[in-house]
N, C-alpha and C positions, 0 to 999 in steps of 0.2 A: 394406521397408515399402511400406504403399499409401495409398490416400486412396482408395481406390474403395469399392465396394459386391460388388465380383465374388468368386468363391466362392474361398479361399486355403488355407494350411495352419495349422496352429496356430500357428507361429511367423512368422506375417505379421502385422502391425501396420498396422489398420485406425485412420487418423491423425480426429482428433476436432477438435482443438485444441491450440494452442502458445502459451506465452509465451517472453518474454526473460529471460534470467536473465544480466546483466550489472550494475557497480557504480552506473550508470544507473538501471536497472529490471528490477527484481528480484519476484517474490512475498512481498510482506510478509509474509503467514501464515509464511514460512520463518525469521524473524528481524530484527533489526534493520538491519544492515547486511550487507553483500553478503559478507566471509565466514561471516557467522554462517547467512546463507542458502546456503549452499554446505557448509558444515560439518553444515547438516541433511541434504543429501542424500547424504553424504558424499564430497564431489567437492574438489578445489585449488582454490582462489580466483585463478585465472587474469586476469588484466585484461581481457581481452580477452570473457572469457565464456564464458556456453551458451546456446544455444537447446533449449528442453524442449518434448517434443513429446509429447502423452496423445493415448493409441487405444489399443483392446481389441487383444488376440490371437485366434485362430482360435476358441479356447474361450471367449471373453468375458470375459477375464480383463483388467484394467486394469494398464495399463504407464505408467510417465515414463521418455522415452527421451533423456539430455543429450545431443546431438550439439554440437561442436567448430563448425559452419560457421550462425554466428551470423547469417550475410547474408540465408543462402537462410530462417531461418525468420521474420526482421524481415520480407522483402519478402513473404512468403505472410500475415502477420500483418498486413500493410498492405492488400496484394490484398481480405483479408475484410473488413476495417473498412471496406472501401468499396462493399463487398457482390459484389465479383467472386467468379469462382471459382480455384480455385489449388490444384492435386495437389502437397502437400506430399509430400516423397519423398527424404530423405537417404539418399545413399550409406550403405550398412554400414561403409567406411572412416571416415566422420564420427564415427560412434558411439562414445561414452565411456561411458555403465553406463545399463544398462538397469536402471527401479528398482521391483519390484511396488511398486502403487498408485497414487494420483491427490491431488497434495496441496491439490487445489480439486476442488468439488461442479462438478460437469457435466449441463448438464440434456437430453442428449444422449446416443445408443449409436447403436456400428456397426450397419447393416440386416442382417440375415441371420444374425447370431451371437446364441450366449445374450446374458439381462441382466446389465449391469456386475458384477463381483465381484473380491473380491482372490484372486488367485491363488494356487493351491493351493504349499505349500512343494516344494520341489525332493527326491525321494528320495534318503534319505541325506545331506543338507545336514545342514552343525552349525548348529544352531538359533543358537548367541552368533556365528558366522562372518556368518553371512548378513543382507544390509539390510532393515532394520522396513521394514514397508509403511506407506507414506504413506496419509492418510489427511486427511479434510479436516475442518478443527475445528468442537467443536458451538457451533453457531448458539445453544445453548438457557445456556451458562454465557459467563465472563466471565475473559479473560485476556488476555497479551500478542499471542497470535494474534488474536482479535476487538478487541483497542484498536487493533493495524495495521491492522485492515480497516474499522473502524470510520472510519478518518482516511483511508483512503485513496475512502470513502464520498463522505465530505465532499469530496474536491476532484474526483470525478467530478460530483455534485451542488451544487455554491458556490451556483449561484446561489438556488437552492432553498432551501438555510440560511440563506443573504442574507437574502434576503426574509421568512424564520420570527422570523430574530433582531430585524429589523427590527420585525415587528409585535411581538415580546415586550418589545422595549425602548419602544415606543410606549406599552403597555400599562403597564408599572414606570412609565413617568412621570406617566401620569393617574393611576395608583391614586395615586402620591405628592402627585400634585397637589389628590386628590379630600381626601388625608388632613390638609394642608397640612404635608405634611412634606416636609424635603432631599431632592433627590433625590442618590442616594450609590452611580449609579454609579462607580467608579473604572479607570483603565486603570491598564497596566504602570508607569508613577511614580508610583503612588500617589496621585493627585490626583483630588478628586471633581469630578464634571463639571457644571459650572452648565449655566442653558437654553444663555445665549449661546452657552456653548463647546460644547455640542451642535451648535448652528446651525450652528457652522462646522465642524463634524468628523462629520458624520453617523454614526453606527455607534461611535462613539466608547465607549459603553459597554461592560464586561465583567465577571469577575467580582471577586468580593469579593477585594481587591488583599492581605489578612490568611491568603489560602485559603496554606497553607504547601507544600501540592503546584506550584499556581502558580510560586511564588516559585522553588521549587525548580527547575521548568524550567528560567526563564529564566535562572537563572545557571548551571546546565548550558549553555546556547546561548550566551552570553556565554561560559562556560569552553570553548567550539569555538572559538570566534576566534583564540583564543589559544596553541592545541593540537587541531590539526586534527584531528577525529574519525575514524573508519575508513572505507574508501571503502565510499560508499551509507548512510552515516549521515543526508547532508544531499542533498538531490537538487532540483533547478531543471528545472520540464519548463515548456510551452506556457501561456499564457491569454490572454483575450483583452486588446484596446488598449494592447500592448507590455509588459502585467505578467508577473511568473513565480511561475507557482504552487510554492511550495516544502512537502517534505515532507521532516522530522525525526525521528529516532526517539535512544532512549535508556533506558536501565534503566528500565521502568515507566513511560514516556511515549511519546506519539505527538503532534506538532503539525503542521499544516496551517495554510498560511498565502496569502493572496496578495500580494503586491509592494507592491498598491497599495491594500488593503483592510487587514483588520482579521486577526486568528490565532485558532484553535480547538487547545485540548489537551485531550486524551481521557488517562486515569490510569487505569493496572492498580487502587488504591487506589479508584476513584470508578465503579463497575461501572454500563455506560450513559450515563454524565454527559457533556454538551458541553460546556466550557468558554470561555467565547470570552474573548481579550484586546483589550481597547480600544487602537486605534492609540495616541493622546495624541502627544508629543515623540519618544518614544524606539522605539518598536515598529517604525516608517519607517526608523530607524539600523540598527536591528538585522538586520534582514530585506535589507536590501539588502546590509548584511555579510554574512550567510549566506549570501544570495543569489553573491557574489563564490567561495564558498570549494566551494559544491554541485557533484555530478557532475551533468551534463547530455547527455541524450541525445548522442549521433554523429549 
């Protein structure tokens, strides 16, 4: 493999981009949790992990290459986020399957070779033997793959939402005010939220506590507590002022949450919908339990 720009043979791998595929952090697009994301690419659900590495070949043909040595591509992954440079370069011993395609949009190509394409099938390969080419989902429909990306949006961008919900819930309450009627926000117990208790729970609003996908959730999350879910169901990474941003997934849900904030669930059922949960009593218990039971980076 290379990371350069220099003139190669076809079967040199001209490296682009890597993520981590560990029960940690994983590509949502691939599934819910970390074997489900490993069973799409048809790999063992190792503990330990992969690190996947996308670049074209000599013909411009797009590859995801697992390699076994999960360190060297975390630290090249860190190098870039910091905006260094770093020749990604695993060993061909490292390598575990090479897979046509890319199962994330990349808005990048190697210099000197043709434009991105899926590679041509192998001569003579049995079509049912050989691995589908990955391929990165449409942007333009509405499924499990776009509810994980959609959540995983959300906790790249918090504060952004923050701030949206903020003025939306500002909004609900003059219109209610304007109409002189209740205001009927409610959080996760059920309980509608007076001014007072606004005052002291800012953000406290969410959605209609009757929405039956809601509900469903959360006693799915509560049902974690109590039967721990499959590793990379529940995951605890970084945020800021000592909170942890947790992300959950499950049959037809995605939620994003932060420690010390409010939660958002996005539904396979509710195509594009944000849902946000109002902290109240219970949503602080809850979250912090999860919070206890998440994989969390190394």
């Amino acid at each position: 493999m290379t990371g350069t720009d220099e003139s190669a043979d076809e079967d040199a791998l001209f490296v682009l981009s890597a993520v981590l595929l560990t029960p940690a952090q994983f590509p949502s697009v691939l599934g819910d949790d970390f074997p489900e994301a490993c069973a799409a690419l048809e790999l063992e659900p190792y503990d330990r992990g992969y690190g996947l590495v996308l670049g074209q070949d000599g013909t411009g043909a797009r590859w995801t290459v697992a390699v076994d040595d999960v360190s060297l591509v975390a630290v090249a992954i860190a190098a870039w986020d910091c905006g260094m440079e770093y020749d990604l370069s695993p060993g061909e011993r490292t390598v575990v399957a090479a897979i046509p395609g890319w199962p994330l949009a990349l808005a990048v190509a190697a210099p000197g070779v043709p434009a991105p394409h899926d590679p041509d099938p192998e001569p003579g390969a049995d079509d049912d033997a050989s691995r589908p080419t990955l391929t990165p989902p449409d942007t333009t429909a509405w499924g499990p793959a776009q509810r994980r990306l959609g959540a995983d949006e959300i906790a790249l961008q918090w504060e952004a939402w923050r701030e949206q919900f903020d003025s939306e819930d500002e909004q609900r309450r003059a219109d209610a005010g304007t109409e002189s009627a209740p205001d009927a926000h409610a959080d996760m117990d059920g309980g509608a939220d007076d001014k007072a208790a606004a005052d002291r729970e800012k953000g406290s609003g969410g959605p209609e506590v009757l929405h039956d996908g809601v509900r469903r959730v959360l006693k799915e999350l509560h049902g974690y507590l109590e039967s721990p879910p499959g590793p990379g169901r529940v995951r605890s990474g970084f945020a800021p002022g000592g909170a942890r941003m947790l992300r959950a997934d499950g049959p037809g849900w995605s939620l994003v949450a932060r420690t010390d904030d409010i939660a958002y669930i996005l539904l396979d059922d509710e195509p594009n919908e944000v849902l946000p949960v109002g902290r109240g009593p219970e949503l602080p218990r809850l979250l912090e339990a999860l919070d206890k039971i998440a994989v969390r980076p190394s």
